[in-house]
C-alpha positions in Angstrom: 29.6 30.7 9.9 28.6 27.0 10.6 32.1 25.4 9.3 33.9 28.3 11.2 32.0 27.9 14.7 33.0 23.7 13.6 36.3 24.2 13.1 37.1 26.2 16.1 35.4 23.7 18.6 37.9 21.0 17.4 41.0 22.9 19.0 39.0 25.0 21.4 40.0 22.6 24.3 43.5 22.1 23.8 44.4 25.7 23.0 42.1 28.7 24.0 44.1 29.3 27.0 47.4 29.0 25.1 45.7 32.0 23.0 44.8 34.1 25.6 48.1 34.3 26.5 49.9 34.6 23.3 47.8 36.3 20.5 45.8 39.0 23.3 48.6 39.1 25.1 51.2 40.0 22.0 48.5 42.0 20.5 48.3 44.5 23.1 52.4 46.2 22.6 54.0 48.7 21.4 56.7 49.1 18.9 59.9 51.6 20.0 60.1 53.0 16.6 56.4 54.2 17.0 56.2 58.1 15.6 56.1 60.3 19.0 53.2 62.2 17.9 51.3 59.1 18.1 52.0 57.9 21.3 49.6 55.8 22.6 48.6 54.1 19.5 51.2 51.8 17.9 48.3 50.5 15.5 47.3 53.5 13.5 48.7 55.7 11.4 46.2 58.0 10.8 43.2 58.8 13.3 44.9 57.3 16.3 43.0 55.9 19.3 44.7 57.5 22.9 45.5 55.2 25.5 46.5 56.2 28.9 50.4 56.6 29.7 50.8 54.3 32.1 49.5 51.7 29.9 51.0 52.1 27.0 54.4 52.1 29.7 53.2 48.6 30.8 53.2 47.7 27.1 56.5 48.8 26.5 58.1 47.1 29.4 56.7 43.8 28.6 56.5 43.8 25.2 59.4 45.9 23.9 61.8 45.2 26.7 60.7 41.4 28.2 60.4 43.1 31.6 57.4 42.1 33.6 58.6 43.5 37.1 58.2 47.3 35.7 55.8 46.5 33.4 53.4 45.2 37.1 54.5 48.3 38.7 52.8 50.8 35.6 49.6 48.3 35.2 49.1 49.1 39.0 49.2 52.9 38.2 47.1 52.1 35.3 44.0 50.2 36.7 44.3 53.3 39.3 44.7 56.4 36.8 43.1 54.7 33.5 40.3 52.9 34.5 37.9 53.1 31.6 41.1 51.8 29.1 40.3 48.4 28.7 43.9 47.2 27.4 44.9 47.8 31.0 42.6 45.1 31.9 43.4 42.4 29.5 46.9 43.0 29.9 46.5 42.2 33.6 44.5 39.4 33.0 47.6 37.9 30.7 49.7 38.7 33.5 47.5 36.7 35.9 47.1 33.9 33.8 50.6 33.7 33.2 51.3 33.8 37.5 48.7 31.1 38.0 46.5 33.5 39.8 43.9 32.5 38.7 41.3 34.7 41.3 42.6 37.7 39.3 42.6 36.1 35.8 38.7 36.0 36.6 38.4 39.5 37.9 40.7 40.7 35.0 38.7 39.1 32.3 35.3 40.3 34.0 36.9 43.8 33.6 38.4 43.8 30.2 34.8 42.7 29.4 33.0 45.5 31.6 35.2 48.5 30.3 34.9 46.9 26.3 30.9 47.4 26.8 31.5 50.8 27.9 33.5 52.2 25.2 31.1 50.9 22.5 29.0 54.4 22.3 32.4 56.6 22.6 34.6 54.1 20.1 32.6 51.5 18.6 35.5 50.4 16.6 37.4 49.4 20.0 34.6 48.5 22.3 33.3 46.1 20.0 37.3 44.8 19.9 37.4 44.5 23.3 34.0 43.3 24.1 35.2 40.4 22.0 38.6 40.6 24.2 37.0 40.2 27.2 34.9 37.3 26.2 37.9 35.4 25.1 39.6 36.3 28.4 36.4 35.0 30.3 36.3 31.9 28.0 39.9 31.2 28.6 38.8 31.6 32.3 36.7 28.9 32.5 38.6 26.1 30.9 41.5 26.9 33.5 38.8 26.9 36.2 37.0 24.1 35.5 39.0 22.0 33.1 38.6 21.2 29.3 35.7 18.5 29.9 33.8 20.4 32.1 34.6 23.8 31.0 34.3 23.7 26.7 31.0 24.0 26.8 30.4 26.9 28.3 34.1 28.2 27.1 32.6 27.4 23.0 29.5 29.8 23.8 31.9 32.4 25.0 33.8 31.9 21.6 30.9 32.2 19.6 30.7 35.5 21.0 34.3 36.6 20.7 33.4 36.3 16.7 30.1 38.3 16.9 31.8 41.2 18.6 34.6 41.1 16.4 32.4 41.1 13.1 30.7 44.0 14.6 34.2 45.8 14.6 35.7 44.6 11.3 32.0 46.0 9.6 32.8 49.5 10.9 36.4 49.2 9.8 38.0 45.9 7.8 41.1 47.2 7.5 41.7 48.3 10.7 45.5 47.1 11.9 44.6 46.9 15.6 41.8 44.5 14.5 43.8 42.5 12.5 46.5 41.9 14.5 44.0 40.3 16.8 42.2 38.3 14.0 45.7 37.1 12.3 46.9 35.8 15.5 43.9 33.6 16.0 43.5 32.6 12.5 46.7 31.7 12.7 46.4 29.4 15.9 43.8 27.7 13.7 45.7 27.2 10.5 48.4 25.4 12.4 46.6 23.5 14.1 43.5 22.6 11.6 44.6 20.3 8.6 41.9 22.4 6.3 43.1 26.0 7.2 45.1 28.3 5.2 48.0 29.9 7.5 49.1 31.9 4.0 45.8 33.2 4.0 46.2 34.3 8.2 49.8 35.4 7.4 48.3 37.7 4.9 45.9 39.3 7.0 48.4 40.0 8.8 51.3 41.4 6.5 48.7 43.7 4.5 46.4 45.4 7.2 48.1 44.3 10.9 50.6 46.8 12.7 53.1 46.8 14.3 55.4 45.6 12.1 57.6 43.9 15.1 54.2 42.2 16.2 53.3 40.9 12.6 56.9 39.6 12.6 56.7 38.2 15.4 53.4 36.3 15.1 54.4 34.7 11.8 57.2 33.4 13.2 55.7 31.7 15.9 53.7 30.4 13.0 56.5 29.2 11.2 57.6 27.4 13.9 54.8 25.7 14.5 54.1 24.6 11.0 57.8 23.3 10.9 58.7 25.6 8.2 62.0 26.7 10.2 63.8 28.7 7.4 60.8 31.3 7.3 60.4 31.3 11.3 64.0 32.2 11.5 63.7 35.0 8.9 61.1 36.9 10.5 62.2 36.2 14.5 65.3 38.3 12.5 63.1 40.9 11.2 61.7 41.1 14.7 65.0 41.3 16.5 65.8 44.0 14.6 62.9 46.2 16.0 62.7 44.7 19.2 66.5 43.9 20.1 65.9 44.8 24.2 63.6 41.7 24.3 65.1 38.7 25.8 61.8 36.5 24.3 62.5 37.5 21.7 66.4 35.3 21.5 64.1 32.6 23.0 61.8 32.1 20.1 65.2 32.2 17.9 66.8 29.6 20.0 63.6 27.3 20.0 64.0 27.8 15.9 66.9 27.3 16.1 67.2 24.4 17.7 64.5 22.5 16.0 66.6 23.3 12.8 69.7 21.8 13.6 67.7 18.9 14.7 66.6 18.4 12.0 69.5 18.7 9.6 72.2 17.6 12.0 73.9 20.3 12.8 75.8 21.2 15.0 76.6 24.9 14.1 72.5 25.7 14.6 72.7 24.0 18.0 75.3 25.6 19.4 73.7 29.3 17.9 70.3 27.9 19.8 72.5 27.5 22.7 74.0 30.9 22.4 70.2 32.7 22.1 69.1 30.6 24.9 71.9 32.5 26.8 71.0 35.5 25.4 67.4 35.5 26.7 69.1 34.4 30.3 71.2 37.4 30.8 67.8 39.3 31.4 65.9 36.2 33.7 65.4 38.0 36.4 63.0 40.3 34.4 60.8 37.2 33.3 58.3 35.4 35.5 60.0 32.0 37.6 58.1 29.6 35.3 59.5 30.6 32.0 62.9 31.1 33.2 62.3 27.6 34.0 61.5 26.7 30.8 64.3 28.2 29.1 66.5 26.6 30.9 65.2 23.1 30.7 64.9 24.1 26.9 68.8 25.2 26.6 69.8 21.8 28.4 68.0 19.5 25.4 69.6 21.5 22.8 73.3 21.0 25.0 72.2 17.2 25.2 71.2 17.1 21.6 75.1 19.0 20.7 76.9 16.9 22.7 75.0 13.1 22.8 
């Protein structure tokens, strides 16, 4: 527990806000291939958990489709209509934090934390899960509030608790996929990132007990891509297009692969097919937020720079 509680506070600084948005965020979608009689719970195959139908909407729209605009409009219904659901919270929170409000990235968090607590004695499975949720969310919080010199200590208490609440949930059930979607995607942002980590080990976690599929894809590919192992990126961003081809993220993750793989080996066949995702994901911009529009765009121009020097 010691090394563990170590290890984290090395990256803590640098990347717990990156994780709120990515591995919470990306945690909380749902797959279009999902069995109907399930709806509601793209995690579990047998005993399914019910969540409320505007949120599971709000997770289709942002995580199956790349479209924030609706997927604001059914998180509105949902913190309205569903207000014990605590997904609905953290989803807004991700939301917030990803619009620079930060006011409601604070009141977000507080919730997703509030409603976690309450569903312990009717779910202790998910309450515990989101108890830890929400006390990432809050730690993420502070560093954005109050910067990584001021704000890691009090952030690093936060993560200690993120890791008691999520022990609490993995003793009722290890194998839980819900859980371990959660847990690979933040062993994961440690294994790339910490020379002594496994990531095989994180990418196991998640290929043996995580669901969905088009999430576990997904997050080893961002894995991939971080690690610099390009070939294996690229071959799960395809397994995850082929579940989630309504996604213009999606063609953005393959471009960035992409592009970092014709670098690499000089060619300029993979830069111009990086060119031709980052395209892809622009056809559907005015369904992403300004900023990453943005960033696609200033990302498609270096691989055009890098095609044509």
């Amino acid at each position: 527990m010691t090394k563990r509680f170590s290890s984290l506070r090395l990256v803590v600084s640098a990347k717990l806000t990156n994780l709120a948005q990515t591995a919470f965020g990306a945690a909380f979608a749902l797959s279009l291939w999902v069995n109907p009689s399930l709806a509601g719970d793209p995690f579990r195959n047998r005993e399914p958990h019910q969540i409320g139908d505007q949120t599971e909407a709000a997770f289709k729209a942002i995580f199956q489709q790349g479209n924030y605009l609706a997927a604001q409009r059914y998180l509105e219904q949902a913190l309205s209509k569903e207000p014990n659901e605590p997904l609905a919270y953290a989803m807004s929170a991700s939301l917030a934090y990803g619009n620079k409000d930060w006011a409601k990235l604070d009141t977000y968090s507080q919730k997703t934390l509030e409603t976690g607590q309450k569903l312990i004695s009717s779910d202790p499975l998910r309450g515990n899960l989101y108890t830890a949720v929400g006390h990432f969310l809050e730690g993420a919080a502070i560093i954005t509030r109050k910067g990584t010199v001021n704000g890691v200590p009090q952030a690093f208490s936060r993560l200690r608790q993120v890791y008691e609440y999520l022990d609490k949930a993995e003793a009722i059930s290890a194998n839980d996929p819900e859980l371990n979607l959660i847990k690979g995607y933040m062993d994961l942002l440690l294994a790339v990132n910490l020379p002594f980590a496994s990531p095989d080990q994180a990418i196991g976690r998640l290929e043996q007990n995580a669901a969905p599929g088009y999430l576990v894809d997904r997050g080893i590919a961002l894995a991939y891509r971080d690690l610099k192992r390009y070939p294996q990126a690229l071959e799960y961003v395809n397994r995850a297009i082929k579940t989630t081809s309504d996604n213009p993220e999606i063609y953005y993750l393959k471009a960035q692969i992409l592009k970092q793989l014709g670098q690499r080996e000089k060619s300029q066949q993979m830069l111009q097919e990086a060119i031709a995702n980052f395209d892809k994901a622009l056809t559907k911009k005015s369904q992403l937020p300004g900023d990453l529009v943005k960033q696609i765009e200033r990302e498609r121009s270096s691989a055009v720079s890098l095609k044509n020097p």
